[in-house]
N, C-alpha and C positions, 0 to 999 in steps of 0.2 A: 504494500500500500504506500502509496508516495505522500510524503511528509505532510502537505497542506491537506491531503485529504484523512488524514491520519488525525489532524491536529480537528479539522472539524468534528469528526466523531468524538474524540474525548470532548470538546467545548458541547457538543449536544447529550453525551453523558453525563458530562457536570449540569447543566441545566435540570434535565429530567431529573436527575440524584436531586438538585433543589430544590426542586419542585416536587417532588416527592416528599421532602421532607417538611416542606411547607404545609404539604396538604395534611400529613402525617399529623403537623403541629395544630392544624387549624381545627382536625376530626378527634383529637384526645380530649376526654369528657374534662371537663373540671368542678371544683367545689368538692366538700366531704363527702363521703361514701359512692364515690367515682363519679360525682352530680347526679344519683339516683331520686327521686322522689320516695322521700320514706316513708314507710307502711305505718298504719294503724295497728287494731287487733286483728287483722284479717290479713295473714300472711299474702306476701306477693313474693312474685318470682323477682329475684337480682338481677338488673344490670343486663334485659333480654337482647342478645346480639351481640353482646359484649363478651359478659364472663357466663350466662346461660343460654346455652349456643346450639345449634343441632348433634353435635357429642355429646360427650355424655362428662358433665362436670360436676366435682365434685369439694368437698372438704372445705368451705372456704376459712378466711378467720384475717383477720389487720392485726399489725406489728402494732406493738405498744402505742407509739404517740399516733396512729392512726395515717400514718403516712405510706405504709405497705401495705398491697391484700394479696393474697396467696389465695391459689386453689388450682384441684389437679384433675385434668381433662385426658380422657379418654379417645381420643379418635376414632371415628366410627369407620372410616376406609381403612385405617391401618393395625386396628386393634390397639394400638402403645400408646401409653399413660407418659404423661408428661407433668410435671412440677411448676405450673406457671406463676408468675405476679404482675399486680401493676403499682409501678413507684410515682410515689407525687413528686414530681421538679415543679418551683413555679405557679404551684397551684393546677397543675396540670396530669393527668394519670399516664403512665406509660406503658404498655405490655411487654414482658419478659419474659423467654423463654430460660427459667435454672435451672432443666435437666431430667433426666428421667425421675418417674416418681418409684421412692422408695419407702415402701409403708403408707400409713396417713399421715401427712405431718402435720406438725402443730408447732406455733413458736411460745415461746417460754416470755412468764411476764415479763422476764428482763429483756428480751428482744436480742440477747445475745445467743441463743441456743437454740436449735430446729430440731424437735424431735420428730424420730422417725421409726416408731414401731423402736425396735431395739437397738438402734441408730441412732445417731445425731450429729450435728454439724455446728460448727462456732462460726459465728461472726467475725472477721476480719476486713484488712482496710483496703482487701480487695474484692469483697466478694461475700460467699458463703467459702469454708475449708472444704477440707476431705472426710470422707465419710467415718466415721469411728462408734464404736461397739460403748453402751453403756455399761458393761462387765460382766463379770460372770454369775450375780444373782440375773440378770435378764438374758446372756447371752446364751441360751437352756435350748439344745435343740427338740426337748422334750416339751417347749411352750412357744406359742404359736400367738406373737403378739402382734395384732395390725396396729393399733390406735394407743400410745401412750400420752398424755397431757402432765403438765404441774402444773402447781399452784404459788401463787408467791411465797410460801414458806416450805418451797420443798420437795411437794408433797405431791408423789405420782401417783394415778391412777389410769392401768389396763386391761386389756382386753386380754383371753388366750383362747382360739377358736379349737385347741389342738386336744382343751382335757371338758370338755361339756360346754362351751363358749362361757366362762364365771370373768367376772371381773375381781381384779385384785389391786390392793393400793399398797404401799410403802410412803413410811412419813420418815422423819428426820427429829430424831430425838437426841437433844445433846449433840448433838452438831454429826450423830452418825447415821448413816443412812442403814435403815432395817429392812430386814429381806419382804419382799410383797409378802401377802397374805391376802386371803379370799374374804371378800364381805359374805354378810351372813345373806340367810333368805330374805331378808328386806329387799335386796337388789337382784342378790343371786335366785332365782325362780321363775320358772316358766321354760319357754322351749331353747331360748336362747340371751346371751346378752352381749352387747358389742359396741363399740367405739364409744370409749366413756368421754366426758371433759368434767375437769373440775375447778370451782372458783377458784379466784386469786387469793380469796379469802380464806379456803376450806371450806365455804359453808354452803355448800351443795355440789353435786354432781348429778349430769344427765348423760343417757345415755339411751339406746334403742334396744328393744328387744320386743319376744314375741309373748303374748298369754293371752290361756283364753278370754278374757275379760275386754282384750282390746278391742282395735275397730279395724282392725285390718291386718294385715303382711306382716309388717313391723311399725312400733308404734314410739314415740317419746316418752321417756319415762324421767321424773326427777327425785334424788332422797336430800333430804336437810339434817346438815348436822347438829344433832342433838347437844344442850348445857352440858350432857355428862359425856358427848364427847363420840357418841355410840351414832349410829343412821338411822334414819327414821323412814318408817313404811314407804315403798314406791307411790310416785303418784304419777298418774298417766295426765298430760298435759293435755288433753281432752278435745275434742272435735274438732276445734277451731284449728287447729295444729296437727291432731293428726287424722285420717282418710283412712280410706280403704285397701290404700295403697300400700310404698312405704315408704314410712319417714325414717330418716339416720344422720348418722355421723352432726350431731348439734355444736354449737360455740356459743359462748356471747361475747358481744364485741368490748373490746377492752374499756371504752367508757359503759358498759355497763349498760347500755339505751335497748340495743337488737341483739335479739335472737335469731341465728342463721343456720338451715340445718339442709339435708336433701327431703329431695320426695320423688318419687317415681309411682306414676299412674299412667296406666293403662298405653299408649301412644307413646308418652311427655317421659321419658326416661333421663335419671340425671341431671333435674334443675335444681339451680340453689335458689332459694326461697329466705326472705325474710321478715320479724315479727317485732313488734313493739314487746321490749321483756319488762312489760307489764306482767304480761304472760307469765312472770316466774310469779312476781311480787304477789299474785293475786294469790298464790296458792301456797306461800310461807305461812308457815303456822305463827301463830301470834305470841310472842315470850310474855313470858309468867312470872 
C-alpha cells in the first residue's frame, strides 16, 4: 500500500476509533444505580438492555461507596459465564469485561476482597490479583461451595450443594477464625438451601431455597439474628418477591435502600430484579 494511501486509512481509523468513543461516551447511563428508575414495593427488573439482557444474568451487588456493580452473565450462543462490571468515571457507568466467572462472587464490605465460592481475589493498584484459595477449612474437596458472603465483622456464611445443599457460617472470635458449622433447622430444612448473603451487620441473612410451604421452584427466605445470639425461624419474603418461578442468589445494596436478587419464569430466564428493602424492615421482629 503506498504511503499517502496508507496514511488515509489510519486518519479514517483514528476518526471512526473517535467517534466510537464518543458515541460510546454519549450512550453510558449516568446518575446512581446506572441512572435506573428505582423500584417501589413491586420489584422491577434492573437496568433492561443493559445488565438484564437476553443471556442469562446473574449475581449482581455494588462495591462499597456505590461506584462499582458487578454481575455475571451467561451467554446464551456460547454457553460461558463471564464476570462483568460497570465503573463510574465522571458520573458516568462503564462496562467491563474481568474475566471468567469463578463461583458466585461477592465483594466484601471492605471493597478490598472478591469472594469466590472458595476463592478470592485482593484489590490492587492495578486491577483485581490472582486467584487464591481461602484455606484448608474451605479448600475441602468433600464440600461443594458456590456462594460464600461476609459480613463486616468477619463473619462468612455458605453454601455446600455437595453434602444435602445446608448452609454453614464461620465467625471470628478473638481475632480467630473458627471452622464453619451448619445452622440448625431454622434455615437448614426443606429440599434444598443455596446462595446465602449476610448483613454487614450480622443481623440477618437471606438466602433461597425450596419447601413445601413456598410458592414456587425456589423461593426467598430471611433469618434475624436473635439478642442471645442464636437464628430465628425462616421467613419467606412473600408474594411480592417471590412467584412461581425462581427467585435466588439475593444482596442488598450497601446503603442498605435495595434488595437485588434473580428470578427466572417461564420465557424470562436470568433477570436481575430489584426491590425497595423495605421489604426486609417490614418483616424484623420488633426488640423487647
Amino acid at each position: 500500500m503506498k504511503p499517502i494511501m496508507l496514511l488515509m486509512v489510519l486518519v479514517s481509523a483514528s476518526l471512526m476509533s473517535t467517534e466510537n468513543q464518543a458515541k460510546s461516551t454519549l450512550d453510558a447511563p449516568t446518575g446512581p444505580y446506572l441512572g435506573q428508575k428505582k423500584p417501589g414495593s413491586v420489584p422491577q427488573v434492573f437496568a433492561p438492555g443493559l445488565v438484564s439482557t437476553i443471556h442469562r444474568d446473574y449475581n449482581a451487588f455494588f462495591s462499597p461507596d456505590m461506584t462499582e456493580f458487578y454481575f455475571t452473565r451467561r451467554n446464551n450462543d456460547t454457553g460461558k459465564w463471564t464476570l462483568m462490571s460497570y465503573i463510574q468515571r465522571n458520573n458516568q457507568w462503564h462496562e467491563q469485561v474481568i474475566g471468567p466467572r469463578v463461583g458466585r462472587p461477592f465483594l466484601a464490605p471492605d471493597g478490598k476482597t472478591m469472594h469466590l465460592g472458595k476463592y478470592y481475589m485482593e484489590r490492587t493498584a492495578c486491577g483485581w490479583g490472582s486467584l487464591q484459595v481461602l484455606g484448608p477449612m474451605f479448600d475441602r474437596d468433600d464440600w461443594g461451595i458456590m456462594r460464600l458472603t461476609s459480613s463486616g465483622k468477619g463473619t462468612y456464611i455458605l453454601d455446600d450443594y455437595k453434602n444435602g445443599d445446608v448452609i454453614r457460617i464461620s465467625e471470628v472470635l478473638n481475632g480467630q477464625r473458627q471452622a464453619p458449622v451448619a445452622l440448625g433447622p431454622e434455615v437448614n430444612t426443606g429440599k434444598y438451601n443455596a446462595h446465602p448473603f449476610i448483613a454487614p451487620d450480622d443481623s440477618y441473612i437471606i438466602w433461597d431455597g425450596q419447601r413445601e410451604e413456598g410458592y414456587g421452584d425456589s423461593d426467598l427466605y430471611i433469618s434475624f439474628r436473635q439478642t442471645d445470639g442464636s437464628w430465628g425461624e425462616a421467613i419467606n419474603l412473600g408474594p411480592q418477591v417471590n412467584t412461581s418461578g425462581r427467585e435466588a442468589s439475593a444482596t442488598v445494596t450497601p446503603d442498605g435502600k435495595y434488595l437485588f436478587f434473580n428470578r427466572d419464569t417461564g420465557l424470562a430466564e436470568g433477570d436481575i430484579y430489584w426491590v425497595d428493602a423495605q421489604v426486609i424492615e417490614s418483616l424484623r421482629p420488633e426488640k423487647r
